[in-house]
ZAMARGU-4260 file (C-alpha; in steps of 0.2 Angstrom, whole numbers, plus 5000, padded with zeros to 4 digits):
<rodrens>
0) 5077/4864/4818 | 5060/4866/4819 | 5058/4853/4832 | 5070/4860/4842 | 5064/4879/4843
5) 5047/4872/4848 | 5058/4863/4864 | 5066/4876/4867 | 5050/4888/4868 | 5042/4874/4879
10) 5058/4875/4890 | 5054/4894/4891 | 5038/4891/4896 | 5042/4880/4910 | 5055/4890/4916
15) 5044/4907/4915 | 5030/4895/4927 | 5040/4892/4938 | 5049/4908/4942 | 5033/4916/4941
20) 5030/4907/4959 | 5039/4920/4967 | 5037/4938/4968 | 5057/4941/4967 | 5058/4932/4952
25) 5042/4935/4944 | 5045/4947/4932 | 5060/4936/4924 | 5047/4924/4922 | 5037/4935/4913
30) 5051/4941/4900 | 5056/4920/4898 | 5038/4915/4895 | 5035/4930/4883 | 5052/4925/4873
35) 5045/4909/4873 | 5028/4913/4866 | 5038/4924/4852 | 5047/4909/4843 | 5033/4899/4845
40) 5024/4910/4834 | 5037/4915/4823 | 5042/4898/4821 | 5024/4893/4818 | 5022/4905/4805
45) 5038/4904/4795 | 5036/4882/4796 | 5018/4881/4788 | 5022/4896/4775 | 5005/4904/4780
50) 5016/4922/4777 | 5029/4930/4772 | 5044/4937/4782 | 5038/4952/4782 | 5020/4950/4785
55) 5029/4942/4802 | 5040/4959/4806 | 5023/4969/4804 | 5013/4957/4814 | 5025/4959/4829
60) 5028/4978/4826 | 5008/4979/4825 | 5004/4968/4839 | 5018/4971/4850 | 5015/4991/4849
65) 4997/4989/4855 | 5000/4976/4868 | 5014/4989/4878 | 5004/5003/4874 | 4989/4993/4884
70) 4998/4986/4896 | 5009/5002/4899 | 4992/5013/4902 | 4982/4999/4913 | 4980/5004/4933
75) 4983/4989/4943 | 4967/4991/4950 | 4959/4988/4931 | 4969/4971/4930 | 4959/4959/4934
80) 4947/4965/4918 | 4964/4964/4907 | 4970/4946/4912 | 4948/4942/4908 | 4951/4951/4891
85) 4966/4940/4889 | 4959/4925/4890 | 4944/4930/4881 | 4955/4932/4864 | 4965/4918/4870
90) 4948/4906/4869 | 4944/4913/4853 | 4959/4913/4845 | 4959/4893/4849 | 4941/4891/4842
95) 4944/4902/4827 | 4961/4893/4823 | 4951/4877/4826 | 4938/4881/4811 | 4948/4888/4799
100) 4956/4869/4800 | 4941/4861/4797 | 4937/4875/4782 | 4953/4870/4776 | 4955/4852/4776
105) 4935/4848/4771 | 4920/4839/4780 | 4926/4824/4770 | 4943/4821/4775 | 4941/4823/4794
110) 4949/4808/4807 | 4937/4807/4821 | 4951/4811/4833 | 4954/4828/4824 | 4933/4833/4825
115) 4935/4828/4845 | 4948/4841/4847 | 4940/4853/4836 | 4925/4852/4846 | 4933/4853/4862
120) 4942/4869/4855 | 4927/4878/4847 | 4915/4872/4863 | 4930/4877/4877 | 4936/4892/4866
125) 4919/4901/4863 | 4913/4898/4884 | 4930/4906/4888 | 4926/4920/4877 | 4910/4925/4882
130) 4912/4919/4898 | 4927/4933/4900 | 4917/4948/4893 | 4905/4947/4907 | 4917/4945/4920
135) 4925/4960/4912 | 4909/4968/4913 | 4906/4964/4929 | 4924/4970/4936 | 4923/4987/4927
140) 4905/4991/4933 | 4899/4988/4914 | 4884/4975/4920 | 4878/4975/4940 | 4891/4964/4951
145) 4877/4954/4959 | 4871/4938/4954 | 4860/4940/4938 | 4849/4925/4934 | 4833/4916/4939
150) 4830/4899/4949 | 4828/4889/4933 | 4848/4896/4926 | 4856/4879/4931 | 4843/4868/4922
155) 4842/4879/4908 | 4862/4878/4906 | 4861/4859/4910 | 4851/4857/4892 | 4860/4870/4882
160) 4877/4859/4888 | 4867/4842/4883 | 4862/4853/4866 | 4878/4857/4863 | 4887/4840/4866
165) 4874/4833/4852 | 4877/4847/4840 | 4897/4844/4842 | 4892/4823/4839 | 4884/4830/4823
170) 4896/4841/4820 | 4911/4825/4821 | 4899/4813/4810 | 4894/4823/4797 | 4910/4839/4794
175) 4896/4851/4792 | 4904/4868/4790 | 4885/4874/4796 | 4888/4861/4812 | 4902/4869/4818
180) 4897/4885/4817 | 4879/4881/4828 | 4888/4871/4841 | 4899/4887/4841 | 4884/4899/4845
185) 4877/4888/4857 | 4893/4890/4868 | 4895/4908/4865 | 4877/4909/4874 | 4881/4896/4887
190) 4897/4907/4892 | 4887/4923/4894 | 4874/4912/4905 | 4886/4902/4915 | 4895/4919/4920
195) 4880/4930/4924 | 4873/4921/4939 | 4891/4924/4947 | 4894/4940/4960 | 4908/4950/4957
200) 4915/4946/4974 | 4919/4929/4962 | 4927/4936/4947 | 4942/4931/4954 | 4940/4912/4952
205) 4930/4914/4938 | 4944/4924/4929 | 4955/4908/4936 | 4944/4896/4928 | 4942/4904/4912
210) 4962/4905/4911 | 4964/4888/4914 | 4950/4884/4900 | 4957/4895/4888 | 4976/4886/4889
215) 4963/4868/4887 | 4957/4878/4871 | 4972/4880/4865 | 4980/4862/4871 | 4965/4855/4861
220) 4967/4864/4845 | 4989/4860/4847 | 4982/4844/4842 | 4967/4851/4828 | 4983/4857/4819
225) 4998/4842/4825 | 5006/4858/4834 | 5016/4852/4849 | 5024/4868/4856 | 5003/4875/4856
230) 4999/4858/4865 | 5013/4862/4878 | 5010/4878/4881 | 4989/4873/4882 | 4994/4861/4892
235) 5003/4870/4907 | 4989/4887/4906 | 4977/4874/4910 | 4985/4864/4924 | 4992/4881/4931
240) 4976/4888/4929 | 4966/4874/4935 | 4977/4875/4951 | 4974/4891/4955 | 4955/4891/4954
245) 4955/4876/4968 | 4968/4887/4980 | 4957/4902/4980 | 4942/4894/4983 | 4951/4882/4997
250) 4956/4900/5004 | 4938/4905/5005 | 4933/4890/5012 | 4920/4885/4997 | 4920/4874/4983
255) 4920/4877/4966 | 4903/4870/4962 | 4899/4882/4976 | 4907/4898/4969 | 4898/4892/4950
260) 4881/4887/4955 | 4877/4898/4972 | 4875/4914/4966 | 4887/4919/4981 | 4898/4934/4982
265) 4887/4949/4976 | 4891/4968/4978 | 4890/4972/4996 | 4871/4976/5001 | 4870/4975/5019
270) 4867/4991/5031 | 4881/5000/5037 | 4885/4996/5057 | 4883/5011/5071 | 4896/5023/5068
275) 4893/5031/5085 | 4897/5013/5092 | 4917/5012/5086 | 4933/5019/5093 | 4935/5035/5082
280) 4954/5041/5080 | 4962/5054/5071 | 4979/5055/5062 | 4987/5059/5077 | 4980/5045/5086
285) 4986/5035/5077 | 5003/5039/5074 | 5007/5043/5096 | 4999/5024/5095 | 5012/5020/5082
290) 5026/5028/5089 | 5028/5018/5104 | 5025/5001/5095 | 5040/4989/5094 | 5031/4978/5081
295) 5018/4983/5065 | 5009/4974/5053 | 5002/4983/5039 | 4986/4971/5032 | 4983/4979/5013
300) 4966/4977/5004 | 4957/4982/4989 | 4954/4999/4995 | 4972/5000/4993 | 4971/4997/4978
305) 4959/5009/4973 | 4965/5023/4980 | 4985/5020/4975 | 4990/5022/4993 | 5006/5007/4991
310) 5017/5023/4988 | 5010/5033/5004 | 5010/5016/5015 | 5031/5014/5011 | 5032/5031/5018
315) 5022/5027/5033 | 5034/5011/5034 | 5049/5020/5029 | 5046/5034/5046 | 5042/5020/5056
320) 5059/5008/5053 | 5069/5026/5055 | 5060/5024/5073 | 5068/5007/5073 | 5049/4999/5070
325) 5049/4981/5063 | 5036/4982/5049 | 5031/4967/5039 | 5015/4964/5026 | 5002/4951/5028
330) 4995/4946/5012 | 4977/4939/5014 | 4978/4924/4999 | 4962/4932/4989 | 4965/4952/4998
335) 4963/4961/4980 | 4953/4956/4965 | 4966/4942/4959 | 4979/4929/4966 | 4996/4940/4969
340) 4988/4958/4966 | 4993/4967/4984 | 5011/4959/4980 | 5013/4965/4963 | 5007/4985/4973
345) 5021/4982/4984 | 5032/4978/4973 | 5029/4990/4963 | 5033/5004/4978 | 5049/4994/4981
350) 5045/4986/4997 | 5056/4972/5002 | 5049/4955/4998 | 5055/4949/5014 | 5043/4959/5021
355) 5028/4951/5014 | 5020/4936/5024 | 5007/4925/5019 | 4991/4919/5029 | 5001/4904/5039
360) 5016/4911/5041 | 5007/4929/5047 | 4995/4923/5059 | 5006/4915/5073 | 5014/4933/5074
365) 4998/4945/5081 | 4997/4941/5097 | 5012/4944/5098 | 5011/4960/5088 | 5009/4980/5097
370) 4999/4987/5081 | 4990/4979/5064 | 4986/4993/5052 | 4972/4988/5041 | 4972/4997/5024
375) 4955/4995/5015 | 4953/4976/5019 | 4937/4968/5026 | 4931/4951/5023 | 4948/4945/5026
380) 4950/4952/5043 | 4930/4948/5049 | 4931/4937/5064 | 4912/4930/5063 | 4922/4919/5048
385) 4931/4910/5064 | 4919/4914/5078 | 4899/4913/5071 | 4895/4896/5063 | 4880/4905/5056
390) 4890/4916/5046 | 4890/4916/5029 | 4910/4916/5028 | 4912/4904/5042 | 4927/4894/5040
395) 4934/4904/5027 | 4954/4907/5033 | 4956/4924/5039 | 4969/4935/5046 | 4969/4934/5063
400) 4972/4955/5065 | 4958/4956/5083 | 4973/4948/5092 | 4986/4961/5092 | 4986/4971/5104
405) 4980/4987/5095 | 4972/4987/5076 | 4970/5002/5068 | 4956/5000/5051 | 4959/5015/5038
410) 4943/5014/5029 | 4930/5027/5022 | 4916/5021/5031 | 4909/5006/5039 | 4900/4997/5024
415) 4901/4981/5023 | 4913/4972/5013 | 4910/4962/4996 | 4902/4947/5009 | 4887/4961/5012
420) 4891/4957/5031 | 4895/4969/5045 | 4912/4966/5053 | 4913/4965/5072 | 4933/4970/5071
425) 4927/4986/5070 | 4919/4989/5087 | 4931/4979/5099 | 4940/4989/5113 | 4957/4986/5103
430) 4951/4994/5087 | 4955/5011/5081 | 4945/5017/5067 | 4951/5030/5054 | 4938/5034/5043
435) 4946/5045/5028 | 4955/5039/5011 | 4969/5029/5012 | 4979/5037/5001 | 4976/5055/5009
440) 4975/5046/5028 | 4992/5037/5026 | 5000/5054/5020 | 4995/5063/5035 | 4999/5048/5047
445) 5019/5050/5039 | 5019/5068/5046 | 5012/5063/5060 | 5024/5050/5064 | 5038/5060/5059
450) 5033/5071/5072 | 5027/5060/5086
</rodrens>
């Protein structure tokens, strides 16, 4: 029976993957995958006798109150630094379950094979942790966003990884209690180095790394403890994870090492660009401009986000359609601070999923489009990444927005966006820019539309 709840809690997994690949059915996925994860637990708990019944109930009733109270109460713009969090206890929890085997079973009696894993778990698990408390730093405005380090970082985190890999030999040959616990320090400190030296543009792909190194954590310590339903589950955060990392540096145009190593992606820190030397528009502007337009694509970014405008926008859209306006969204593949972010705002202000078009299947349309209105989006809609070989973002797959017919940018001003680059979309003849917040700029545009 035992075997066959852990199946059917890896079958839960799968199947919670796999619909998460789709916003329609992503939140099913969600509830399959968190069923799953309950009787994996349970079963867990009830097979190895650690507790009783009703230490389980109060465990779940305990955890499971504080875990809807927190996600309940989180903005969507804070979760990125919830999903980092996440996978900070989920690295730690590996590592600590990881030890406690070791504690349990003696430095005498363990199998090689068993102080391999165990390293793996404690080294992986305790990187991820500290890894995901500064990027949670970084993403809540705890520690400075730019690139913190010095020009001898990489080297110095080359010999603390060599000192670590000899500690966790030491570690394996001897079962030293002591042994465990150094080569544990020593990745606590790597993960805060590793991290630091990263801008906050990056968080993103860091946060997707660190996912995919806590589910090897966990993978890893599925074997410490003959687990197989914790080395399924490890198995499929860290290949998922793993794959998500490579498709948002692909979609920046960088490489991984790039991202790590570069000390790339720092808070925005170039000058702002002439403002007398952009087409200023009102609200009313824009929405005569809107009114006779046959064809819109709303482009949404973090500025969205941040100002909770997804519920104004659907109104925009909603005066527009009763114009007999086609809308439809294009979704930048890294617009927001994580994979899916500007799709899961949408959502959540009941905009049709049809609507939403990806990168390749959005660009083919602008030239043929009357408006583009880009809400708090930068980088993802800078030409110089297609146009200027010298640019820092060139080749990095944009939306092609400058080839509409008109594009209308709601922003608050013309800093630069996380790049530290100016954007030239901003002073073409076919730009319109808004200058206000989006939330209180897309409320005044409904009005205006409504009474164009």
């Amino acid at each position: 029976m035992i075997e066959l709840l852990y199946l059917a809690a890896a079958v839960m997994f799968i199947t919670g993957l796999k619909r998460l690949g789709h916003p329609r059915t992503a939140r099913s996925g969600n509830t399959i995958a968190s069923l799953g994860m309950l009787v994996a637990v349970v079963v867990t708990l009830v097979d190895t006798k650690i507790v009783t019944w009703g230490t389980v109930i109060a465990g779940l009733v305990v955890g499971g109150s504080i875990g809807a109270g927190v996600a309940r109460r989180v903005q969507m713009t804070s979760m990125p630094e919830l999903v980092a969090a996440f996978n900070g206890s989920g690295g730690a929890a590996s590592a600590l379950v990881a030890l406690a085997e070791m504690i349990r079973i003696g430095p005498d009696t363990v199998a090689v094979e068993a102080g391999i894993a165990t390293a793996l778990s404690v080294a992986i698990g305790t990187v991820t942790l500290s890894g995901s408390l500064v990027a949670y730093g970084k993403l809540a405005g705890l520690l400075p966003g730019r690139p913190m380090g010095f020009d001898g970082t990489n080297a110095l985190n080359g010999a603390i990884t060599v000192a670590a890999v000899a500690v966790a030999g030491w570690a394996i040959a001897s079962g030293s209690i002591a042994a465990w616990w150094l080569l544990a320090g020593i990745t606590l400190v790597l993960g805060v180095l590793a991290v630091l030296p990263i801008g906050g543009a990056d968080m993103p792909v860091v946060i997707s790394l660190l996912n995919s190194f806590s589910g090897m954590a966990a993978a890893a310590t599925g074997f410490v403890i003959a687990n197989s339903a914790l080395i399924i589950g490890g198995a499929l955060v860290g290949a998922a994870g793993l794959i998500l990392t490579f498709q948002m540096s692909e979609a920046m145009n960088r490489s991984l090492g790039n991202v790590l190593f570069s000390k790339f992606g720092g808070v925005a820190a170039g000058p702002a660009g002439d403002a007398d030397a952009v087409n200023r528009a009102t609200t009313e502007d824009v929405a005569i401009t809107l009114a006779y337009a046959n064809s819109v694509i709303v482009v949404p970014g973090y500025g969205m986000a941040v100002a909770q405008a997804q519920y104004a926008l659907r109104d925009v859209a909603d005066a527009l359609e009763a114009r007999g306006v086609k809308v439809t969204y294009a979704i930048h593949p890294v617009a927001g601070r994580m994979p899916g972010h500007m799709n899961v705002l949408l959502a959540e202000a009941d905009i049709p999923y049809d609507q939403l078009l990806d990168l390749e299947q959005s660009n083919p349309r602008f030239h043929q489009t009357d408006v583009v209105i880009v809400v708090g989006a930068n980088d993802v809609v800078n030409p110089s990444a297609r146009d200027d070989a010298s640019s820092p973002i060139y080749g990095m797959p944009i939306l092609d927005v400058d080839r509409s017919k008109t594009v209308v940018v709601i922003k608050r001003s013309l800093s630069p966006g996380f790049a530290g680059i100016d954007n030239p979309l901003f002073y073409l003849d076919n730009t319109l820019m808004l200058f206000a917040d989006a939330k209180e700029a897309l409320e005044s545009l409904t009005r205006s539309v409504v009474d164009a």
